[in-house]
C-alpha positions in Angstrom: 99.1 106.7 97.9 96.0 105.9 100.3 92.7 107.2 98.4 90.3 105.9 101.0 89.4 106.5 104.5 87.5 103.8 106.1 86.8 105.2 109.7 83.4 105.5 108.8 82.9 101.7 109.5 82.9 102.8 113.1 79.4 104.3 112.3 77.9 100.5 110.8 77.6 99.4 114.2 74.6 100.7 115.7 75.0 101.5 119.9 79.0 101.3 119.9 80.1 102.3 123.3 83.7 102.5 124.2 85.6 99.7 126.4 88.6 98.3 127.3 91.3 97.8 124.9 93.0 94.4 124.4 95.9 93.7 123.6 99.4 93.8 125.0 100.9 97.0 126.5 102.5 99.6 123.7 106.0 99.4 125.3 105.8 95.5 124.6 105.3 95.9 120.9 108.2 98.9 120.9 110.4 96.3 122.5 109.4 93.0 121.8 110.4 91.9 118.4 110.9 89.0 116.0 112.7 88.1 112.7 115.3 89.5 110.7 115.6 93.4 110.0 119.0 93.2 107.5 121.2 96.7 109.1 120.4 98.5 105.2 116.8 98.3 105.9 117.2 99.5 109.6 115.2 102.8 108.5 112.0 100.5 108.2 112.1 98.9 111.5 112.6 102.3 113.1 109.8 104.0 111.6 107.6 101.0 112.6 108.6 100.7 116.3 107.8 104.7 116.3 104.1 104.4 114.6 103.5 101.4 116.8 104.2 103.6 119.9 102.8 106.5 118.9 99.1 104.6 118.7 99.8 102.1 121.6 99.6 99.1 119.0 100.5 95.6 120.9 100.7 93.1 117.6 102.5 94.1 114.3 104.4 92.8 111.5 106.3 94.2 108.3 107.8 92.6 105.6 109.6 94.1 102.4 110.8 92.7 99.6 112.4 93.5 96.4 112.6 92.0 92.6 111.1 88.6 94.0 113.1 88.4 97.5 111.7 88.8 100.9 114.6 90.9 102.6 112.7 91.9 105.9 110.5 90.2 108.0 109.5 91.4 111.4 107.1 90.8 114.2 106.2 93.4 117.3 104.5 92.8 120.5 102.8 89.9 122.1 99.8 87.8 121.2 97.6 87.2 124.8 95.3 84.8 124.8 93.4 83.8 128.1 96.0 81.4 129.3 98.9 82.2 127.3 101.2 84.9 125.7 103.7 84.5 123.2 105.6 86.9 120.9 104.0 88.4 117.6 106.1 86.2 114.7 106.6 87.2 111.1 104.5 84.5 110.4 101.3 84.9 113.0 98.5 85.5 111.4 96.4 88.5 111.3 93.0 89.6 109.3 93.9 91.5 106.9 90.4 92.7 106.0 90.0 94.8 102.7 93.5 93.9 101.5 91.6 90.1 100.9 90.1 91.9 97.7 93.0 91.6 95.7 92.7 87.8 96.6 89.5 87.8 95.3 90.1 90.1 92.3 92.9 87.4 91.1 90.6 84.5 91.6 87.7 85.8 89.1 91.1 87.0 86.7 91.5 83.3 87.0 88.3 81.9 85.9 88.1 84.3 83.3 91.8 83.1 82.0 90.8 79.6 81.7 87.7 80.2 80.2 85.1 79.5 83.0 84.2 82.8 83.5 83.3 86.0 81.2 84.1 89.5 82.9 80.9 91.2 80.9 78.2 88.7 82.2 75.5 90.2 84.0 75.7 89.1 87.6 72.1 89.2 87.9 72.3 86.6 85.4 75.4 84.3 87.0 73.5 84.1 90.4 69.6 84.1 90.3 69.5 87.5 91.5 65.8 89.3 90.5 66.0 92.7 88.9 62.1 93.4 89.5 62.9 96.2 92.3 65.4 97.7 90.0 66.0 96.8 86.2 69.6 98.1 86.4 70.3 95.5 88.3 70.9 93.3 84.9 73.5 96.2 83.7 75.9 95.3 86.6 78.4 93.4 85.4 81.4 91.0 87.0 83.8 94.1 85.4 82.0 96.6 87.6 81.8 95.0 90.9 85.6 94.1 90.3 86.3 98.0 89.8 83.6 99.5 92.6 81.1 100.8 89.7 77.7 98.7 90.5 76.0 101.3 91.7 76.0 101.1 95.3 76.9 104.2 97.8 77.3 102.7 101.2 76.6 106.6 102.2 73.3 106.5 100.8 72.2 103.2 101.8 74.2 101.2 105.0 76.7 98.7 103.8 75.1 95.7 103.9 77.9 93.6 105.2 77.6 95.9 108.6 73.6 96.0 108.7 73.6 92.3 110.6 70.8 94.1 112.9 68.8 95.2 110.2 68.8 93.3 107.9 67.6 90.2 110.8 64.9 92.7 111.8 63.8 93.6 108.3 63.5 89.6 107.2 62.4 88.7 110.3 65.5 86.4 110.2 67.2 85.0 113.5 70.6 86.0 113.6 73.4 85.4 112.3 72.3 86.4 109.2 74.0 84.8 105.7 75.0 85.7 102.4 71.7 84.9 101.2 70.3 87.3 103.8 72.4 90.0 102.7 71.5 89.4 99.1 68.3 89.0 99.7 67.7 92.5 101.5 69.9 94.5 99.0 68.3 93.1 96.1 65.1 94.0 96.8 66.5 97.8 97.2 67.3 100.3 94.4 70.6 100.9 92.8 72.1 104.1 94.2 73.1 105.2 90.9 73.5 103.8 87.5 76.2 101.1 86.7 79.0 102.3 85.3 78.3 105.9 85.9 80.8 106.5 88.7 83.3 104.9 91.3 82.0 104.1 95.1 84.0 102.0 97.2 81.4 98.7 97.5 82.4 95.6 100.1 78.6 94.2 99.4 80.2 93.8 95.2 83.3 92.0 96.4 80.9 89.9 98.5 79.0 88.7 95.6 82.2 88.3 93.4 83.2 85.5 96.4 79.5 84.1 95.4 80.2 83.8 91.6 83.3 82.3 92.2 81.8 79.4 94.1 78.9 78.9 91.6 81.4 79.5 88.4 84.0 77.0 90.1 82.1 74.9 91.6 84.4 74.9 95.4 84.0 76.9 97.9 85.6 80.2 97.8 88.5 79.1 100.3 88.9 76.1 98.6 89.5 77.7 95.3 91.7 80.2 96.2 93.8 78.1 98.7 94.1 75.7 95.6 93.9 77.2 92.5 95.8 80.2 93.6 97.8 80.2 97.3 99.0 76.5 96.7 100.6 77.2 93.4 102.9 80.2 95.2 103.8 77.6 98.1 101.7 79.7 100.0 99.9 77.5 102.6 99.2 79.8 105.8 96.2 82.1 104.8 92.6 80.9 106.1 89.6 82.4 106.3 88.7 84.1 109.7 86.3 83.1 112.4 84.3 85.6 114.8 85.6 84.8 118.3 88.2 84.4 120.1 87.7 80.9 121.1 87.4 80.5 117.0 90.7 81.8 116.9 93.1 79.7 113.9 96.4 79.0 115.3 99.1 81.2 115.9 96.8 84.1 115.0 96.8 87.9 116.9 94.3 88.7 118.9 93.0 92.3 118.3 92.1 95.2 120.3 89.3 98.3 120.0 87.9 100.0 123.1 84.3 100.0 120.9 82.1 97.3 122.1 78.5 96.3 119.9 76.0 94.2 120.5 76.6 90.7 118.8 75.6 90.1 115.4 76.4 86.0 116.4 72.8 85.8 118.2 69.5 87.7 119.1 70.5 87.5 122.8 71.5 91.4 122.5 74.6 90.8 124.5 77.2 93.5 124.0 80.7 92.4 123.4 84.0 93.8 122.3 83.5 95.2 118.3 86.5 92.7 116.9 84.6 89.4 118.5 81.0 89.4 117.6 79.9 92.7 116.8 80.9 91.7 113.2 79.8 88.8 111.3 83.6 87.6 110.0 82.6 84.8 107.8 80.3 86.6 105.6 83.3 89.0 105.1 85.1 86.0 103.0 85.8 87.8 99.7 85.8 91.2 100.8 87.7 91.4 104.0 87.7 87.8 105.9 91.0 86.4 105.0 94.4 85.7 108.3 97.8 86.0 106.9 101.0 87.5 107.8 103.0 90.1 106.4 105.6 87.8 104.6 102.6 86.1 103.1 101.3 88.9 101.5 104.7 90.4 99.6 105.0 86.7 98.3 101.4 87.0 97.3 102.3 90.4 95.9 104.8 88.4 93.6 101.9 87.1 91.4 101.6 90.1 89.7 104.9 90.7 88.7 104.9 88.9 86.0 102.9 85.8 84.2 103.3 82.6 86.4 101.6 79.6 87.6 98.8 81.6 88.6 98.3 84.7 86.4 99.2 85.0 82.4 100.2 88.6 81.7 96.9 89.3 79.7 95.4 88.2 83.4 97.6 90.5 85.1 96.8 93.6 82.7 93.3 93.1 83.0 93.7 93.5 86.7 95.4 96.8 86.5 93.4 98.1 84.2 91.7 101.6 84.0 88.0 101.2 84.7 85.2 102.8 82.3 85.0 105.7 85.1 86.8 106.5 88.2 90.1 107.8 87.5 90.8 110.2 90.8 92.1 113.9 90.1 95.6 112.3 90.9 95.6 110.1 88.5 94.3 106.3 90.4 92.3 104.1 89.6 90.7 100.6 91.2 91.8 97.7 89.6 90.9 94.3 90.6 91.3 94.9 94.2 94.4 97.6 93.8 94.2 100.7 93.6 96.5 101.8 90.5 98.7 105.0 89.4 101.5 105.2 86.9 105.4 105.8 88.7 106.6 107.9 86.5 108.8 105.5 85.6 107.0 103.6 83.0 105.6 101.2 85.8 102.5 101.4 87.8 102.6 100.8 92.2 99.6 99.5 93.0 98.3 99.5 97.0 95.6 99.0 98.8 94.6 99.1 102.7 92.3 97.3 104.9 90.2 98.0 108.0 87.9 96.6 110.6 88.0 96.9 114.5 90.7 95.5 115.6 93.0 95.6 112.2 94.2 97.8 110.3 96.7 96.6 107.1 98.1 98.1 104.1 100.0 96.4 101.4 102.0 98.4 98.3 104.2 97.5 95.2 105.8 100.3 93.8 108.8 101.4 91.7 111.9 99.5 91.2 110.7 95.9 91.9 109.5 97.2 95.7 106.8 96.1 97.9 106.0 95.8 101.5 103.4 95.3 104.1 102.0 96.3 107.0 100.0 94.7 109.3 98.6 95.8 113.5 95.4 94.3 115.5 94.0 97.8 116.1 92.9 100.8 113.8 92.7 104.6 113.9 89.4 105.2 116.8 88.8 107.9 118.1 91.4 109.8 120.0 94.2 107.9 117.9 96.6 109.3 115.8 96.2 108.5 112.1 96.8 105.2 110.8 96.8 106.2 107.0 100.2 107.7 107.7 101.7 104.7 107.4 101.8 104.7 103.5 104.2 107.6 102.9 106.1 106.7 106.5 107.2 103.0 104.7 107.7 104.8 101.2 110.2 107.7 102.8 111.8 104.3 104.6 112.1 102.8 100.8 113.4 106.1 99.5 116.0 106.1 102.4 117.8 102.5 101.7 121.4 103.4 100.2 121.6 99.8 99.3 119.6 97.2 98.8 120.3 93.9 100.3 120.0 90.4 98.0 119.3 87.7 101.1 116.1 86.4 100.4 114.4 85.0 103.9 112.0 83.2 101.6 113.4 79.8 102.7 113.0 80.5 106.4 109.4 81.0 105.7 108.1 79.1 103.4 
């Protein structure tokens, strides 16, 4: 189902120079395991211990659930930290990078379905932002930067939420740099194409939707979605991610790349491993900044099922719905933070996968009341197998299950 590569983030980070990998050893994570894998579902926790070997991963999870029920719920490997090590759990947390847009995409659904918030207001408009270096700035809309049609082409431009380096140099701003920063130097830029005209994949639009949501709502962007959406589900683990290691929430992973950058923390150019420092993790917030586990994440994944306490079902079709542009030659499309494609079965799955150094997560929902995710504290690098296999290894796993178990480990969990 995966429409999108994101390897290319490898190439934000100016100077990247391979080092070390951290992490536990891969036999640990083949071997040292966590949670409750029911004997129907065995075919899942194979197929994970085998893609965890194959790319040397030391920290996973999976969870899978059906028609409301979490039925699996798994943790591989061993977290290290400097003075301890402890098994991976099914509920440690991870970043879960780009798979925190459908977070976002549900809290602007939100606003809009109790009235604080219209999806066809200019988001020039809703945050101060000048149009003078391009008037086509006005014409992007909250709609387009929910569905990736603003008109910004991170190949034509860099992204700007992996340009810490220039954008400090071209401000003449001390690192770290802010949101302000970022807005600041993109703003003054020209669109890459017209609004509305096509489909290109833009973290810098999910950044700003975080923005509108804190000006529209009046919180900060945790605050609102911990509250107004997480809390509701009885979902209380999910934070928002810190840089470093020494930053590290507890009971979260720790994650392992062999690139190294130098840090985007501080001008002191010191060059430290890619996943600590050489990314800026707070200003990731509403496009790729948020820990959770794997069982958080199908529970999350329940909010869209059907109306709730968080979502109405007019809520929940606007966020699958087709965009004014952008439906692929198979047949997807980006929704509020999902990438979309009718089943065949009168249904739609909806997916989506996330990727920074050190993480790599993908999350689906498709036919028959099915969903699971994935989660590991590396990504596909150089040299590694690939990671995007994971989609149709977990959907031949689903396809496999004779019979379904009904246990749901909800309770142990939350």
């Amino acid at each position: 189902m995966t429409t999108i590569s994101r390897r290319r983030l490898l190439q934000a980070g100016a100077g990247v120079v391979p080092a070390l990998a951290l992490g536990a050893r891969p036999a640990e994570a083949a071997t040292i395991t966590t949670g409750v894998v029911p004997s129907a579902l065995a075919g899942f926790d194979s197929a994970m211990k085998t893609y965890i070997a194959e790319r040397g991963i030391g920290c996973a999870q999976l969870a899978v659930a059906r028609k409301g029920k979490i039925l699996l719920a798994r943790g591989y490997g061993v977290q290290r930290r400097s003075t301890s090590r402890a098994a991976v759990e099914p509920t440690s947390l991870f970043r879960i990078a780009s798979l925190s847009k459908n977070i976002t995409g549900a809290a602007i659904a939100r606003l809009a379905q109790d009235g604080k918030l219209n999806l066809g207001a200019s988001v020039a408009s809703l945050l101060g932002l000048p149009t003078t270096a391009d008037p086509r700035l006005a014409k992007v809309t909250v709609w387009r930067l929910l569905q990736h049609t603003g008109g910004w082409d991170r190949g034509v431009l860099p992204d700007p939420l992996w340009a810490d380096h220039t954008i400090s140099a071209s401000l003449d701003v001390p690192l770290p740099i802010g949101h302000a920063d970022i807005m600041k130097w993109t703003t003054a830029r020209k669109l890459d194409f017209d609004p509305g005209s096509k489909h290109v994949y833009s973290n810098y639009g999910y950044m700003l939707l975080g923005r509108i949501i804190e000006k529209v709502s009046g919180m900060s962007y945790e605050s609102y979605v911990r509250q107004k959406l997480l809390a509701p589900l009885g979902i209380t683990r999910p934070r928002l991610g810190r840089s470093l290691a020494s930053e590290a929430a507890s009971g979260e992973v720790n994650y392992a790349s062999k690139y190294t950058n130098k840090t985007v923390l501080d001008d002191s150019g010191t060059v430290v491993p890619y996943p600590y420092g050489g990314f800026n993790m707070p200003n990731q917030d509403a496009n790729g900044g948020w820990l959770a586990s794997a069982v958080d994440m199908v529970k999350w994944g329940f909010a869209f099922d059907a109306a709730g306490p968080v979502l109405n079902s007019t809520s929940i079709s606007r966020v699958f719905a087709k965009p004014e542009t952008g439906v692929s030659s198979g047949g997807s499309w980006y929704g509020f933070g999902w990438y979309v494609r009718n089943n065949g079965e009168g249904g739609l799955n909806t997916w989506h996968n996330g990727s920074m150094p050190g993480t790599f997560a993908f999350l689906a929902r498709i036919q028959n009341g099915v969903s699971y995710c994935a989660i590991f504290n590396r990504r596909e690098e150089e040299g590694t197998p690939d990671f995007d296999s994971i989609d149709p290894i977990l959907g031949n796993a689903a396809s496999g299950v004779k019979t379904w178990p009904t246990t749901d480990l909800a309770p142990r969990y939350f």
